[in-house]
N, C-alpha and C positions, 0 to 999 in steps of 0.2 A: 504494500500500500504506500502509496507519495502521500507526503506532506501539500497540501495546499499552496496553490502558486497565490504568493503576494501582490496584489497589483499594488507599487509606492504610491502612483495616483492616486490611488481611490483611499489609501490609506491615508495620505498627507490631507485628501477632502473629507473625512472623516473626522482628523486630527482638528483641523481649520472649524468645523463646523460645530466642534462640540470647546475650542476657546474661544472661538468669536464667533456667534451666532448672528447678527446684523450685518457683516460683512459677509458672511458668505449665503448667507437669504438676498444680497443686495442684486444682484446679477437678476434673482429670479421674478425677484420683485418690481426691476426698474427705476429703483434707486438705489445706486451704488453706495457705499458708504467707505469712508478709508479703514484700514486695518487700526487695531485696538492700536498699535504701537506708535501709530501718528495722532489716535484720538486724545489729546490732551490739554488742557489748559492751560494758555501759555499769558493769560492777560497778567498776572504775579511778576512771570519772566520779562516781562515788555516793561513791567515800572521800575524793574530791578535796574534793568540799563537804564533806560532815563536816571533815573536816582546817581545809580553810580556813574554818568559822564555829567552829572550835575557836580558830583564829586569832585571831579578831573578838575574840572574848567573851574573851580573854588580853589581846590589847592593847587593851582597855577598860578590863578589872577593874586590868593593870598600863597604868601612863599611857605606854603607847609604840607612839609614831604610826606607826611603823618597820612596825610587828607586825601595826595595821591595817591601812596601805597594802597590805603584803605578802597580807594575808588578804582585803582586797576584789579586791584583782587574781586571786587563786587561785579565788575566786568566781567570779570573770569567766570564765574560764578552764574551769571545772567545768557553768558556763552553756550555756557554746558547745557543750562537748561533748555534753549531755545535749541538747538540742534537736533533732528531726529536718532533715538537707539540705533545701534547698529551691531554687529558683533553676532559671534556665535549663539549668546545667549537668547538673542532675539529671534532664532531660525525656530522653526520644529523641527523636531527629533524624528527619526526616523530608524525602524525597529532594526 
């Protein structure tokens, strides 16, 4: 007796459908939706920069190093967040 042929398609559609259910009903429904890993809220990240190139442009116009450190770090920070996950961790696994 064989073992069961895998199909990975239908397994990774599987996989897809049972961690994000509105993205992969989107197709069937007519309304696409993005994957969970782009669904997020980034209005927090948007004030982060503003705030910290508020930062910047204080500790310039005043001479204190303190203020810009502080404001390129919050940048850093405002970077991270606004950019899409990427990485292994964000793939599905596959048996």
């Amino acid at each position: 007796m064989t073992p069961p042929v895998i199909n990975p398609r239908e397994d990774l559609e599987t996989q897809t459908r049972q961690s994000d259910t509105p993205f992969a009903r989107g197709p069937q429904t007519g309304h696409p939706r993005r994957p969970c890993a782009y669904r997020r809220r980034r209005g927090a990240a948007w004030s982060l920069l503003a705030l910290s190139i508020v930062m910047l442009i204080t500790g310039m116009v005043l001479p204190q190093g303190l203020l810009v450190a502080a404001g390129l770090v919050a940048t850093g920070l405002a970077a991270h967040f606004l950019t899409p996950p990427s990485g292994a961790d964000r793939r599905p696994r596959l048996p």
